[in-house]
C-alpha positions in Angstrom: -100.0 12.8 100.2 -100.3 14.1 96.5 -101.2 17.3 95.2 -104.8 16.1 94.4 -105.6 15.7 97.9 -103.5 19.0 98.9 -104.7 20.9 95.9 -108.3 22.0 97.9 -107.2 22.6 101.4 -104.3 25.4 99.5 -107.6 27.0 97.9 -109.4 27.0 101.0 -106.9 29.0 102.7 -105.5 30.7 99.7 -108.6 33.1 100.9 -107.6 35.9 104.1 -111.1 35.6 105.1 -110.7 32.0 105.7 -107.5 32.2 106.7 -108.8 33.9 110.1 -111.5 32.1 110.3 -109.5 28.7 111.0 -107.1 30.8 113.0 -110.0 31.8 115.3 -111.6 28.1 115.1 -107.9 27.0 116.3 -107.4 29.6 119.1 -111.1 29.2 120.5 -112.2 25.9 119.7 -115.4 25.3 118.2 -117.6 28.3 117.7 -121.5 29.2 116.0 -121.3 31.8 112.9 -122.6 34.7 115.1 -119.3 34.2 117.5 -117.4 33.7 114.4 -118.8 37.3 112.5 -119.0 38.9 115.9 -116.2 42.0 115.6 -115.1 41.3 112.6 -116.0 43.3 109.1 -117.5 40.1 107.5 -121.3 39.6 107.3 -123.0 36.1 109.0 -123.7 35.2 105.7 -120.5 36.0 104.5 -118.9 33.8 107.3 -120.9 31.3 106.1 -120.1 30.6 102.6 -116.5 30.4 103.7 -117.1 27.8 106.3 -118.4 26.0 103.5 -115.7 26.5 101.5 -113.5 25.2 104.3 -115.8 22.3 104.7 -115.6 21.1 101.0 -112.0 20.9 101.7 -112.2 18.7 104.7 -110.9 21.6 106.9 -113.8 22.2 109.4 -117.4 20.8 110.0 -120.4 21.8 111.5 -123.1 20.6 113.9 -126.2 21.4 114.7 -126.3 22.3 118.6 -130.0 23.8 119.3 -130.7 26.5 117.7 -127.5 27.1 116.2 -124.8 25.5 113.8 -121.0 24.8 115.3 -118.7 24.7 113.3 -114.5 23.0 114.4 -111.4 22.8 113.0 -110.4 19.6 111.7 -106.9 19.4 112.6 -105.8 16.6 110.7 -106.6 18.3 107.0 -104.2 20.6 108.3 -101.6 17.8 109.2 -101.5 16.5 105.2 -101.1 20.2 104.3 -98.3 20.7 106.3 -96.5 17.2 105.3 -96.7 18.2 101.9 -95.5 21.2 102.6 -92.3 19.3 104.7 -92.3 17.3 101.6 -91.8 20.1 99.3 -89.3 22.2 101.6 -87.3 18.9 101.2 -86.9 18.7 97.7 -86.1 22.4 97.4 -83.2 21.6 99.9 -81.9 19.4 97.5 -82.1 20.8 94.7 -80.4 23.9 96.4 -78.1 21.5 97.3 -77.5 19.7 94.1 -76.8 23.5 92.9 -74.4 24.5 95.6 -72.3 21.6 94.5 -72.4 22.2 90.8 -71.6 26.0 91.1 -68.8 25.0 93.6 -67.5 22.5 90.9 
């Protein structure tokens, strides 16, 4: 996974706001916006333009269930996050690596 397809989903939770907001989606499954505002200090509307935020970048989707909009966590957009991630940590290992060995030499 390149940074291209990475790039969004690190914007998307560059943002605290949205940051809980998939925490919550991941601890309680899929809820509507009014679950989603309820307690918190952020407006529905509020709530909203960050689920849409989230949803440009593939992280989370929502579906009209009556009267109301659900919105879920797409796990998988989380999955290429985290492998790039992985893939990062790696090359900083080696390159700490490839350090260690030339300060030691």
């Amino acid at each position: 996974m390149g940074l291209n397809r990475s790039a969004p989903i690190f914007a998307a939770l560059g943002d605290e706001t949205r940051l809980r907001l998939v925490a919550r989606l991941c601890e309680s499954g899929p809820m509507s916006i009014t679950r989603l505002a309820s307690g918190g200090e952020v407006t529905r509307q509020a709530v909203t333009k960050h689920l849409h935020v989230l949803a440009g970048a593939g992280l989370v989707r929502g579906a009209r269930q009556g009267r109301e909009r659900v919105w879920e966590l797409l796990p998988d957009r989380l999955g290429h996050a985290r492998r790039y991630l992985d893939l990062i940590s790696s090359r900083w290992d080696a390159a700490l690596g490839r350090l260690k060995k030339f300060v030691e030499e």
